[in-house]
C-alpha positions in Angstrom: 245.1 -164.6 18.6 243.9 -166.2 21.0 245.8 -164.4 23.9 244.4 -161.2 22.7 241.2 -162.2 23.2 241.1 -163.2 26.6 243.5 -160.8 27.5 241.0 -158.1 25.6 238.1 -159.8 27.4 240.6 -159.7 30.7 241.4 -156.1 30.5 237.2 -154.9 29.1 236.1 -156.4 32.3 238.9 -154.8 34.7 237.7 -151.4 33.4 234.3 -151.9 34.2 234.6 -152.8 37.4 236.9 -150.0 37.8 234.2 -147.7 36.5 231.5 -149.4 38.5 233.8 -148.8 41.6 234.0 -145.2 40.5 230.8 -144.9 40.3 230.3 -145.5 43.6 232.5 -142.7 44.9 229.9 -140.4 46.9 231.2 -137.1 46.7 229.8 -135.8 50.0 231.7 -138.6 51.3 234.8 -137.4 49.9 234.2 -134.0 51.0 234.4 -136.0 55.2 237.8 -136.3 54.3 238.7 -132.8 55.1 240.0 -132.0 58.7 238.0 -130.0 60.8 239.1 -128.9 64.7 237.9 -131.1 67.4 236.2 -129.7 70.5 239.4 -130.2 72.3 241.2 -127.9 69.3 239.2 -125.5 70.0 238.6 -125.4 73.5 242.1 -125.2 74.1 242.4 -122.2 71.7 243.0 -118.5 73.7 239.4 -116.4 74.2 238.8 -113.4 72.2 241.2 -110.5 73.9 243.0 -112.9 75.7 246.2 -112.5 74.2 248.0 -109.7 73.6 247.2 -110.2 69.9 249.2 -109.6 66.7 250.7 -106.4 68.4 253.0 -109.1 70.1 255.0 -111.3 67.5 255.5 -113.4 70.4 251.5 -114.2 70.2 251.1 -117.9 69.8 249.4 -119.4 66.3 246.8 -121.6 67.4 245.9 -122.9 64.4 246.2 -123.0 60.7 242.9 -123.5 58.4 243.8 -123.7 54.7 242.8 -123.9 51.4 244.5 -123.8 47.8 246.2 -120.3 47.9 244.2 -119.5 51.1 245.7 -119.7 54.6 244.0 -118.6 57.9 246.0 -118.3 60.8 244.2 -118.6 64.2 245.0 -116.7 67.7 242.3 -116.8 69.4 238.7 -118.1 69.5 234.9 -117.0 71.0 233.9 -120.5 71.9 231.0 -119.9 69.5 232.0 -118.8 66.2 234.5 -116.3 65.5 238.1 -116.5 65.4 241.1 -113.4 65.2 243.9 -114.3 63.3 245.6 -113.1 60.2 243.8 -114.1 56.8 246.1 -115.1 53.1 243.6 -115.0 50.5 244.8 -116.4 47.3 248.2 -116.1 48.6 248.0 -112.1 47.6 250.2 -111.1 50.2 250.0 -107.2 49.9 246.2 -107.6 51.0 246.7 -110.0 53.8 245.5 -109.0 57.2 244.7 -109.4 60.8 240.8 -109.5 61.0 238.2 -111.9 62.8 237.1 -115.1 60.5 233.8 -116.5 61.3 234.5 -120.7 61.3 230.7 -121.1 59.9 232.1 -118.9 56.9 235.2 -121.3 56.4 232.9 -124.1 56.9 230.4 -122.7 54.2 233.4 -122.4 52.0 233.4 -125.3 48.8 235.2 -125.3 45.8 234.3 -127.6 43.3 231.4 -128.7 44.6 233.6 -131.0 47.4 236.8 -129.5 48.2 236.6 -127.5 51.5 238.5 -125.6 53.8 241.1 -127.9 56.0 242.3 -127.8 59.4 245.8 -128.3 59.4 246.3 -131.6 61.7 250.1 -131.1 61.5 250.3 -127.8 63.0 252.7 -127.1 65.3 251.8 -123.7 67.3 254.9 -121.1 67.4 255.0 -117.7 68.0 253.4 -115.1 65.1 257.3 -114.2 63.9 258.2 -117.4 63.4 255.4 -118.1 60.8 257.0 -117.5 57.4 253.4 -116.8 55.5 252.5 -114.2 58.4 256.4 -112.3 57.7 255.5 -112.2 54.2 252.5 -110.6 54.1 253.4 -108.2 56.6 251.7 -109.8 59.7 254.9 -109.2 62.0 255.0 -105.9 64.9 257.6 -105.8 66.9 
């Protein structure tokens, strides 16, 4: 009996502090979490009209923004603003196109309240064709 006491008494007090530590979770500072380009990420990335664009499967994918269902595919970039690359909306494939994306748009983007549009840190750039996502939703001219 009295085991179960202390271990009740053991157990009450490990739950609120677990609760007061969630408590504590600041939601905005979850949302930092997310990945976001660097200056360098960017600056690297092709200017607007400097590639030869989806028209060349061959086209390098700069980058890869994502989100649930949603995938953004990045070719080139303005410097300012606006990318061009090839846009997966709640992976609906038949709609999917090539189109500019406006990164204060994908920044403005929050579901939930916190979840946000992420930079994919782990992209490895290849060529349009060999992006699976792009073939499938008919992204490819050769």
């Amino acid at each position: 009996m009295i085991l179960m006491i202390v271990q009740t008494a053991m157990d009450s007090k490990t739950r609120e502090q677990r609760d007061a530590e969630f408590a504590q979770i600041n939601l905005e500072e979850v949302a930092k979490i997310w990945a976001k380009p660097t200056k360098t990420d960017l600056a690297k990335m092709p200017k607007l009209g400097e590639t030869d664009g989806p028209t060349n499967a061959c086209t390098i994918v700069q980058g890869h923004f994502f989100l649930g269902g949603c995938d953004w595919f990045v070719i080139e970039f303005d410097g300012e603003d606006t990318f061009f690359g090839f846009a997966i909306l709640n992976g609906d494939y038949q709609m999917a196109e090539w189109g500019y994306i406006s990164y204060e748009s994908l920044k403005e983007i929050k579901v939930g309240g916190f979840a946000e549009v992420d930079f994919d840190k782990h992209w490895d750039k290849r060529q349009v064709q060999d992006v699976e996502k792009i073939k499938l939703g008919g992204g490819v001219y050769k």
